[in-house]
N, C-alpha and C positions, 0 to 999 in steps of 0.2 A: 468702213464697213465693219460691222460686227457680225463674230457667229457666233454658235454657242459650241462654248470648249467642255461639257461636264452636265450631266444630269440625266432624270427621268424619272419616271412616275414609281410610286409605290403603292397598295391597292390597302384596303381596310387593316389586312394584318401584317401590316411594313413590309411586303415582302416584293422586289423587286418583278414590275411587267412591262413588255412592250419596249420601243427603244430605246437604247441609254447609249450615255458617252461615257466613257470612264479614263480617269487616269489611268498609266500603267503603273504598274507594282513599281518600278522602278522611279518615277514622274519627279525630275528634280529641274534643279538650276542649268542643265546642257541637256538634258534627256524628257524634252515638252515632249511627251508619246501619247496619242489616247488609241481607246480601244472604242470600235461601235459595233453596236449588234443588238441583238433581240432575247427578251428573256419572255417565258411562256407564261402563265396564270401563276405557275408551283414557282418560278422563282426562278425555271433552268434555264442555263443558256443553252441559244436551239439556232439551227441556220450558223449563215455567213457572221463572223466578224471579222472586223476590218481593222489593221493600224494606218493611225494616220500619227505624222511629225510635222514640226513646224521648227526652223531656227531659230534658236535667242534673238529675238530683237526683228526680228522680221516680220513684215505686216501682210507677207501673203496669209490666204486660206495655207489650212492645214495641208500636207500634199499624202497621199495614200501611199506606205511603205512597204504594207505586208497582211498577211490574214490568212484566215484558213473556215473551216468549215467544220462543223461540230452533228455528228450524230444522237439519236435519240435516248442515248445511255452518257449524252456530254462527253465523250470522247472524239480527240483530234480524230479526222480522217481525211485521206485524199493531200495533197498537196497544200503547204502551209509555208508561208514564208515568216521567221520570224526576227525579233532583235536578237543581237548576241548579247549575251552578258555582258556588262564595260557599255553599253554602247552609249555613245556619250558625243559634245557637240561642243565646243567653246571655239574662241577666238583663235585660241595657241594649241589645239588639241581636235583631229574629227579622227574620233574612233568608232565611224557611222558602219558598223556591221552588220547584214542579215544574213540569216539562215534559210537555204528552199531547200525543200525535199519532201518526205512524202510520209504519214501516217497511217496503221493500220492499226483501228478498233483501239487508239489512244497512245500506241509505239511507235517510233522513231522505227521506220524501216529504210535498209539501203544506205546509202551515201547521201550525204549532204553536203550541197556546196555554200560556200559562204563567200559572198560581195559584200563590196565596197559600196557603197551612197557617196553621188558625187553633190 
C-alpha cells in the first residue's frame, strides 16, 4: 500500500495553498514525523494540524501523535499536544515523548504534562 508522505500545491506565486504534508523540523533517520494541515490563499497556516509518526522500518500507515489548532493571527490556541525535543526512535533507543497542554493566543499556559508513546 502506498501513501503519500510530503507535498501540496503551490498557486502562480510559489506560495503555499490547501493541504500539505510536511516534514517536521526535526524529520531524520528515528524521527519519521510529518505535519498536515491547510494553508489559506496568503500562504497561512489556518485550522487543525495534525502529527502523524511512523517507525523506522514499519510498513503501517502513519499513526496520528499529536496536533493542535491555529487561530487567525497563526497562533497556537486551545489544547495542543506536541513532540519533545530529542524525540527520537531506533532499535536501541525510544525516547518517543509528547507534550499536552494548552495555548493561549500563541503561549504556553498552565502545566504541561508529557507521555510516553508506547
Amino acid at each position: 500500500m502506498k501513501q503519500k508522505i510530503g507535498g501540496g500545491e503551490y498557486n502562480s506565486d510559489g506560495v503555499k495553498i490547501g493541504e500539505w504534508i510536511e516534514q517536521s523540523d526535526k524529520f531524520k533517520y528515528g524521527n519519521q514525523s510529518t505535519w498536515r494541515g491547510q494553508y489559506d490563499q496568503q500562504g497561512v497556516k489556518v485550522g487543525t494540524w495534525e502529527i502523524y509518526f511512523r517507525e523506522l522500518g514499519d510498513e503501517k500507515p502513519n499513526i496520528k501523535i499529536g496536533g493542535g489548532e491555529y487561530d487567525e493571527q497563526v497562533r497556537k490556541i486551545g489544547k495542543w499536544v506536541e513532540q519533545k525535543d530529542g524525540f527520537y526512535y531506533s532499535n536501541s533507543m525510544n525516547n518517543k515523548y509528547i507534550f499536552i497542554g494548552e495555548y493561549k493566543d500563541g503561549v504556553k499556559q498552565g502545566q504541561w504534562k508529557d507521555n510516553k508513546l508506547k
